[in-house]
C-alpha positions as CSV (number, residue, x, y, z in Angstrom):
1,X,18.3,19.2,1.7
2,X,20.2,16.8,-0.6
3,X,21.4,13.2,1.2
4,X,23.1,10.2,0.4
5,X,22.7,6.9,1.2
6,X,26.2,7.0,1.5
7,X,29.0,10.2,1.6
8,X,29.9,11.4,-1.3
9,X,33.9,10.6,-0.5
10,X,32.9,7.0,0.9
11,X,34.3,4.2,-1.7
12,X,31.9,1.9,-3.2
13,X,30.3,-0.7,-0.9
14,X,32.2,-4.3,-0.7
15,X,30.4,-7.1,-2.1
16,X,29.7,-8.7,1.7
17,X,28.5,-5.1,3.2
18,X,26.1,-5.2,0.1
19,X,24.8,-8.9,0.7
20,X,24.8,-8.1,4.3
21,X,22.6,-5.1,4.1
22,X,19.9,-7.4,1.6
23,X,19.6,-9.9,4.8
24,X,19.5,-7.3,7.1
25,X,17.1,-5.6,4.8
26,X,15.0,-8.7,4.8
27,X,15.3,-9.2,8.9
28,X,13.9,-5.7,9.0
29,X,10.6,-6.0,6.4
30,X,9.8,-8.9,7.9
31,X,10.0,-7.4,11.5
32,X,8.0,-4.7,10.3
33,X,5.4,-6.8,8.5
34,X,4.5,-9.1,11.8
35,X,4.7,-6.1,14.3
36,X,1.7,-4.7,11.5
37,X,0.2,-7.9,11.5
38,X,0.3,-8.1,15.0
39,X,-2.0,-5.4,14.9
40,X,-4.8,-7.4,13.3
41,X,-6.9,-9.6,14.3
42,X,-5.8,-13.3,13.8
43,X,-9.2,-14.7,12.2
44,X,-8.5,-11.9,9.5
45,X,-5.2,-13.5,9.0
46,X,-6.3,-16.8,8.4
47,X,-9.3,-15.6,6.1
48,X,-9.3,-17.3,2.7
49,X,-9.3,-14.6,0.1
50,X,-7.7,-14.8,-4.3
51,X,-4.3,-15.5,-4.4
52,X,-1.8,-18.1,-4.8
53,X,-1.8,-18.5,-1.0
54,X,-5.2,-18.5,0.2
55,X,-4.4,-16.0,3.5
56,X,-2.2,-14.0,5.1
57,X,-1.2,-16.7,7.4
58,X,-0.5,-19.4,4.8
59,X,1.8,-16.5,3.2
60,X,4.1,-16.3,5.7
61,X,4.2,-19.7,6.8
62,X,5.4,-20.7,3.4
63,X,7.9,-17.2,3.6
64,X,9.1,-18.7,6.8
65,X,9.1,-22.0,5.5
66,X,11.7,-21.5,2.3
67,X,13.5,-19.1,4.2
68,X,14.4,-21.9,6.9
69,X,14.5,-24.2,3.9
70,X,17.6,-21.9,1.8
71,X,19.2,-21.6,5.2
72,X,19.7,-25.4,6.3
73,X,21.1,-25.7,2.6
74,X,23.5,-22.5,3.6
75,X,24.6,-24.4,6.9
76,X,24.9,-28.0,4.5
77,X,22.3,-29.3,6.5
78,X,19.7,-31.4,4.7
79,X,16.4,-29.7,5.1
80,X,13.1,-31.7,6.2
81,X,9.9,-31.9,5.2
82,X,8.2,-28.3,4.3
83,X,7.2,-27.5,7.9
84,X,4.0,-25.7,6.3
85,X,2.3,-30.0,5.3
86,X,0.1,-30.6,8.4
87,X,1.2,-27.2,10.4
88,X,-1.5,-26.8,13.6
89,X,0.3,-23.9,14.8
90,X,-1.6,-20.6,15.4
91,X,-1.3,-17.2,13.5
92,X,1.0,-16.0,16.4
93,X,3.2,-18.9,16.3
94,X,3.5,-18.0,12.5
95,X,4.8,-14.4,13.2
96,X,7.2,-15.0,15.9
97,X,8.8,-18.1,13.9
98,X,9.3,-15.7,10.9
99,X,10.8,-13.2,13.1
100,X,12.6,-15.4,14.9
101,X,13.6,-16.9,11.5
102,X,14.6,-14.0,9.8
103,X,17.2,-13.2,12.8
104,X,18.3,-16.5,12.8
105,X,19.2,-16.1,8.9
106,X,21.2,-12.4,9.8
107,X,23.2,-14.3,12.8
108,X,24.4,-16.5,10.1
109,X,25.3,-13.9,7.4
110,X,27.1,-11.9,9.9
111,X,29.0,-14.5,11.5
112,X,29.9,-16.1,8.0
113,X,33.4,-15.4,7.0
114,X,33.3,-13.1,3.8
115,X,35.4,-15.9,1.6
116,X,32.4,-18.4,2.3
117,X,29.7,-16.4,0.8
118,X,31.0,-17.4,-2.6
119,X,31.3,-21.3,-1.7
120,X,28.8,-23.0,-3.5
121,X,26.3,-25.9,-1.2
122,X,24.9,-28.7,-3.3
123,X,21.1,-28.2,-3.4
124,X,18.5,-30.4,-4.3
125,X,15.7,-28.5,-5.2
126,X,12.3,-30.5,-5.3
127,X,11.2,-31.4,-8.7
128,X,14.1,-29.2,-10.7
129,X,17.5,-30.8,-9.7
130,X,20.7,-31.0,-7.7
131,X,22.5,-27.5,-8.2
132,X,25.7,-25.8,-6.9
133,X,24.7,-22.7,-5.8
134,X,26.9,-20.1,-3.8
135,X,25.5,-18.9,-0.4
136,X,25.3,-14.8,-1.3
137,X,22.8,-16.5,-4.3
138,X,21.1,-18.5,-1.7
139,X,20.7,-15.0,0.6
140,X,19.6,-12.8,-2.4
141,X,16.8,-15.7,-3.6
142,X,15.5,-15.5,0.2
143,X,15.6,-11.5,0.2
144,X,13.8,-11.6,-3.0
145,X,11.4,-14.5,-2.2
146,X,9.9,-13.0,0.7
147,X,10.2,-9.0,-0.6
148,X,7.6,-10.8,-3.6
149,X,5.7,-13.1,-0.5
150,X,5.3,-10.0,2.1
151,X,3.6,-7.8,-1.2
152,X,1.6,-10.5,-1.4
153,X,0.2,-10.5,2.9
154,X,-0.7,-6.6,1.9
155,X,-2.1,-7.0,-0.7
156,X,-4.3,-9.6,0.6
157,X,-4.7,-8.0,3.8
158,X,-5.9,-5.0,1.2
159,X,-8.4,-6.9,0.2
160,X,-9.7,-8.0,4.0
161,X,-10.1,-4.2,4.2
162,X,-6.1,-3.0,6.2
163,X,-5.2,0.4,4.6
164,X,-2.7,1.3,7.4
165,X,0.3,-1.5,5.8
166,X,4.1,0.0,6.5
167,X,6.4,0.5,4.1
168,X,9.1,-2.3,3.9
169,X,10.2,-1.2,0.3
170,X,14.4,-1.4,0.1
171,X,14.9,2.1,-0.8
172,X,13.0,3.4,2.6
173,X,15.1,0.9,4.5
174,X,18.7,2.3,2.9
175,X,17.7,6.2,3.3
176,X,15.6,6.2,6.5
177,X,16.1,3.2,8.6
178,X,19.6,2.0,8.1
179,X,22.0,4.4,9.7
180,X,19.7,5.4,12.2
């Protein structure tokens, strides 16, 4: 049977539904990605394999860590330190911070008035430059960031031997997650 992601006689989507579902999108993968990882067991997560982050756990923290990072510039808050210098914190404290995180980013997006997604935050982004950048650009960097960051935990978990990862691409979460 043919479906839609949307009914045939329903107008396009708005700009703000569209930015909203990326960040609810996002809230969702990441979900989906720690309840997997949750799964496994933490020394695998912190073994060092080949890639730019050397495990699983360093991955997310540093998911979690610009993703809190683009939000405090969202809410014109000036963001500290990377929380991921000198981190102790163990594997579970990792996943439920990115969870917790990740609703923490939708809360804001769907609380924001529509008009504000456009309004642009100064940014000072570390070695590059002081920027004026609108907050739907600041939600669609952090979508996109951590969509490239959570290929990155499978594919290392791939290599640690996990053949069981979920799916978290977008086009799974608009036709059979979404309007469930």
């Amino acid at each position: 049977m043919l479906q839609a992601t949307l009914p045939m006689n329903a107008p396009a989507a708005s700009f703000t539904a569209n930015i909203l579902d990326q960040v609810r999108y996002n809230c969702w993968a990441n979900t989906t990605l720690v309840n997997f990882l949750r799964t496994k067991s933490p020394e695998l997560l912190e073994k060092n394999v080949a890639s730019s982050y050397p495990s699983i756990k360093a991955t997310l923290l540093h998911i979690w860590n610009c993703q809190d990072w683009w939000l405090a510039n969202m809410r014109h808050e000036k963001p500290g330190i990377a929380m991921s210098e000198g981190f102790q914190g163990t594997v579970e404290d990792i996943l439920a911070g990115l969870e917790e995180n990740s609703r923490e980013l939708l809360r804001y997006a769907e609380n924001l008035p529509a008009a504000q997604l456009t309004d642009t935050c100064l940014v000072a982004i570390p070695f590059t430059g002081d920027f004026l950048i609108p907050r739907f650009e600041m939600m669609q960097q952090v979508v996109m960031h951590s969509t490239y960051h959570r290929g990155q935990a499978v594919t290392i978990g791939r290599q640690l031997g996990f053949t069981d990862a979920p799916n978290t691409d977008l086009m799974w979460y608009l036709l059979l997650v979404k309007n469930k």
